[in-house]
C-alpha angles and dihedrals in degrees: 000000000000104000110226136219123021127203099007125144120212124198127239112219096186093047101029092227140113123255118209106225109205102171100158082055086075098083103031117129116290126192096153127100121324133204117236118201129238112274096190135054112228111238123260094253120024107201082205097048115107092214110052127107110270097014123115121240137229084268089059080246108143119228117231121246087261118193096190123003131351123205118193133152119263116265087204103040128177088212139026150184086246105046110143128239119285106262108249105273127218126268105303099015129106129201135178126187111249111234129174149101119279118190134172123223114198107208101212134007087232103092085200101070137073123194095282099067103044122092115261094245088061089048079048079067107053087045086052084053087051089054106054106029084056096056091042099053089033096060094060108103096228090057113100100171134008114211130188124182138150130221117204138186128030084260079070101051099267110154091180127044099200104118113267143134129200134236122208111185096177134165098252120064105244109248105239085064084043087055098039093053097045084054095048095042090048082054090046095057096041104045102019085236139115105252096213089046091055090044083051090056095038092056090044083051093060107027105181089108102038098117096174124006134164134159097286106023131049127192117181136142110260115247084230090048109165092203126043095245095030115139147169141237125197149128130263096227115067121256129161087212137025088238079070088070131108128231090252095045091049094057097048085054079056099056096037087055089042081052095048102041094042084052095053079050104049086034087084108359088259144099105266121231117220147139108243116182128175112236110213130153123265112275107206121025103011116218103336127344124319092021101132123210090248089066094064101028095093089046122044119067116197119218130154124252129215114201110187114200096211127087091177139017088269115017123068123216103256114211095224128142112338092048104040101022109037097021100239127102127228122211107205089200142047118266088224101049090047084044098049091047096056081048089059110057126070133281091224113084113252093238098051138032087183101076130119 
């Protein structure tokens, strides 16, 4: 397939920067590091697994004997309710002392499957989990942000395969959501308009990169995609948090994230390593003091965004020059032809025709 095009730069409406897109790099010679896959299919219960029903964790906590999801909170957080004042810094520097609740949700009691290859009721499930434990959180008055994501694959630093997110409710908004928010209420008040929902149309409009739509939920790889496979999630209908959601709405988020995951799957035969994080709106104190929730309500749309680390079966996207050292990013490959790849291959997961 020819890459087009070469040297050109996209802009990126949600982070008000430039990305460098390099297609024709795609295919230059490679002697670094590769990725092996995985030759052998974990079991459906791992009596050493933490995270298992039954099994006991590092805490010495024992799990339930779960049927569908478990929520629990993290025996190794990054952040806590008792986290102690920041020690004094030096001139010039400033420090803050990290407070919040980390939990873990594991998505299944089968410690074989991903998300892929779940149901989508049971996906219903783990969106229900979203829901709630983000208006829950969300409600205490220390917490500022509520963020679920999900790492998976060893490639992104997942040391158990067993399927599981994370929550951080903390007491800082995370700076991609502050950028984000600063970027949609500037085009507010410029255009009059919703940001995300211009970046929805404009995709419609175009088409080429819509990979699941209905009449509530669309999936489709950004025109200013960052990674080659990198797609979003979101409704159609604005909402500042996934708990804004209808049932219906709910369940069509549940099948567009069955669609997308299945397709990274199917993309290579293999299960498909990637970040995913949910991008809703602070829920507490806004961007900076005094900023109440009602300022950014109209404005920010929350999705959830999948970033793949492969740009091909075996090499990752390193983040080198360019990205750490000079602050753009550079796509080695063109957002269409990602787009029309993952269009390509089948809805039904490789490994099962039996799937709902």
């Amino acid at each position: 397939m020819k890459t087009h095009p070469s040297w050109e730069e996209r802009w990126h409406p949600l982070r008000e920067e430039w990305v460098i897109v390099a297609a024709h790099r795609q295919h230059r010679p490679w002697t670094g590091e590769t990725v092996a896959p995985a030759t052998t299919r974990p079991p459906r219960h791992d009596p050493g697994c933490h995270l298992c029903p039954g099994n006991t964790r590092v805490s010495g906590a024992r799990n339930s004997d779960y049927p569908g999801t478990f929520v629990f909170d993290n025996d190794h957080p990054c952040v806590g309710p008792d986290a102690p004042a920041a020690i004094a810094p030096p001139p010039l520097y400033q420090a803050r002392r990290a407070a919040g609740v980390a939990r873990v949700v594991c998505f299944s009691p089968r410690h074989d499957l991903t998300l892929a290859q779940m149901p989508a009721s049971a996906i219903c499930e783990v969106v229900e989990v979203w829901r709630r434990e983000t208006y829950d959180l969300g409600a205490r008055p220390e917490v500022e942000h509520v963020l679920c994501f999900e790492n998976k694959g060893e490639v992104v630093g997942v040391s158990n395969p067993h399927p599981h997110g994370q929550i951080y409710a903390t007491n800082f908004v995370f700076k991609t959501v502050e950028i984000e928010m600063a970027a949609s209420m500037r085009h507010r008040d410029r255009t009059g308009r919703a940001l995300f929902d211009d970046v929805i149309r404009a995709e419609q409009q175009d088409g080429r990169r819509i990979l699941f739509e209905d009449e509530r939920v669309i999936a489709f790889v950004p025109y200013f995609a960052r990674y080659a496979y990198e797609v979003y999630v979101a409704p159609k209908r604005r909402v500042p948090h996934i708990f804004g959601l209808d049932d219906g709405e709910a369940s069509s988020l549940a099948v567009a994230l069955k669609d997308v995951t299945v397709r990274f799957d199917n993309l290579w035969q293999t299960s498909f390593p990637y970040v995913m994080a949910l991008h809703q709106a602070p829920t507490k104190g806004g961007i900076g003091a005094g900023v109440p929730p009602a300022a950014y309500d109209d404005a920010y749309h929350f999705f959830i965004a999948f970033h793949p680390p492969l740009r091909r079966p075996s090499l990752l996207k390193y983040l080198a020059g360019p990205e750490i050292g000079g602050g753009n990013f550079v796509s080695d490959t063109c957002p269409e032809e990602k787009a029309a790849e993952l269009r390509a291959v089948p809805s039904i997961h490789h490994a099962s025709t039996s799937q709902s």
